[in-house]
C-alpha positions as CSV (number, residue, x, y, z in Angstrom):
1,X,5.7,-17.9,10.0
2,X,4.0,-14.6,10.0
3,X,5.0,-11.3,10.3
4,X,3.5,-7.9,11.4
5,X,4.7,-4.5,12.2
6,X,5.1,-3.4,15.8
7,X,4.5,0.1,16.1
8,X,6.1,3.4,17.3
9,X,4.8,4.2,20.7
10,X,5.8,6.1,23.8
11,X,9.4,6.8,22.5
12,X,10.0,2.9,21.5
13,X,10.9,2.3,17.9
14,X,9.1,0.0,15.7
15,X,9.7,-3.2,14.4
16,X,8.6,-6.3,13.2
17,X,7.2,-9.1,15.2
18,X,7.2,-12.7,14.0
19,X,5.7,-15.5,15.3
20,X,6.7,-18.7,14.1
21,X,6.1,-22.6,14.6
22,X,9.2,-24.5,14.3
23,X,9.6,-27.7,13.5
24,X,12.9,-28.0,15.8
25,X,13.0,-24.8,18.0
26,X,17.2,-22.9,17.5
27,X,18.9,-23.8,20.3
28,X,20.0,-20.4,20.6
29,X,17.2,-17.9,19.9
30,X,18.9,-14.8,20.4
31,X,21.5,-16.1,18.0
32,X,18.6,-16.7,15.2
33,X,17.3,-13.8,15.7
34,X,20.7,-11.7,14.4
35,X,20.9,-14.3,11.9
36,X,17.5,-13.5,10.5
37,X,17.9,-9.6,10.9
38,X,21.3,-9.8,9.1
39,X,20.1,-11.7,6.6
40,X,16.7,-9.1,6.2
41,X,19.7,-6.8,5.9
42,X,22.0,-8.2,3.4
43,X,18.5,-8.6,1.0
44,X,16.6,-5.1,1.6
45,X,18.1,-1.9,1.8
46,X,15.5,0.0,2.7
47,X,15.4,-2.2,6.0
48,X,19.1,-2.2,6.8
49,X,18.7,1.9,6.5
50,X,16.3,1.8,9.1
51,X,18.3,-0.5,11.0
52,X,21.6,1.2,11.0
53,X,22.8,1.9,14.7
54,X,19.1,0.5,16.0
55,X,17.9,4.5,15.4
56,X,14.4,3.4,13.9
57,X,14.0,-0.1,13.8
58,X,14.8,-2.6,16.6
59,X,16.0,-5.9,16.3
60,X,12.9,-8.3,15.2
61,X,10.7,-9.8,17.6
62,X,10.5,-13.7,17.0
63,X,7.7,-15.5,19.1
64,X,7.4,-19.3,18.9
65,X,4.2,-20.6,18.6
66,X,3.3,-24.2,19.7
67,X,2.6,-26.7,17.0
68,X,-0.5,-26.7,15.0
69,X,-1.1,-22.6,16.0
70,X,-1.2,-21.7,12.0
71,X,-3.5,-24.8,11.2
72,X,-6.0,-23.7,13.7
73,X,-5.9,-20.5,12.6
74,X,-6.7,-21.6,9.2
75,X,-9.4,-23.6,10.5
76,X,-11.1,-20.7,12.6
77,X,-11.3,-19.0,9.0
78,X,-12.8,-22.1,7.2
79,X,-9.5,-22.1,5.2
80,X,-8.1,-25.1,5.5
81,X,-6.9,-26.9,1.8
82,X,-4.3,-26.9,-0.3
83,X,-5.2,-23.4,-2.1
84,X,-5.0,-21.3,1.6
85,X,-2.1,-20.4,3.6
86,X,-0.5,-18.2,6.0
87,X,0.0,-14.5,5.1
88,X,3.2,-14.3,5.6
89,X,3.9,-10.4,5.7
90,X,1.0,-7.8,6.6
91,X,1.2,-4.1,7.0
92,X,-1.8,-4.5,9.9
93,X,-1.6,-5.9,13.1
94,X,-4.9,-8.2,12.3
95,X,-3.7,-11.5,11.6
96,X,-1.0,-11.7,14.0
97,X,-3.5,-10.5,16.5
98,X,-6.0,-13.2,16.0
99,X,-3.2,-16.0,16.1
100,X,-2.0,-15.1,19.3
101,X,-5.3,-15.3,20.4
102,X,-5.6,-18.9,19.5
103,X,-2.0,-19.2,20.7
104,X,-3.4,-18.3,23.8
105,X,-6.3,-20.8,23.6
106,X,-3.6,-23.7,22.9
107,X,-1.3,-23.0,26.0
């Protein structure tokens, strides 16, 4: 997985998006999704602050990606080995921009 912010823009709040590849896509993905935010909750503070009554962050954004997104990715960046791996938080939209775009490519 990877995560970037979304943000604030024309009177939406921000947020997080995700995309991840799953090895056996939830059944329910609305479900997972308040799993996950509840358990971002439980473990930050800060983030279950902003999260209290949705007022300025909204519930996270969890894309799936088809399988082998994140490797190509890798590869596109002549990063592929043991020692190179997925960011898996950023404070830019940059590397979740670029995997979409290959996302794209794979669909």
């Amino acid at each position: 997985f990877t995560a970037a912010p979304v943000y604030f823009e024309g009177g939406k709040r921000g947020g997080h998006e995700w995309l991840i590849e799953f090895k056996q896509q939830p059944e329910d993905m609305r479900r997972f999704t308040e799993i996950l935010d509840r358990k971002l909750r439980e473990i930050n503070s800060d983030y279950d602050a902003k999260r209290q009554n949705d007022l300025a962050l909204a519930l996270p954004a969890i894309k799936t990606v088809p399988a082998g997104t994140f490797y190509e990715w890798l590869r596109s960046r002549n990063k592929l080995g043991g020692q190179h791996k997925v960011p898996r938080l950023s404070n830019n939209r940059e590397i979740i921009d670029e995997i979409s775009k290959i996302m794209d490519k794979i669909t």
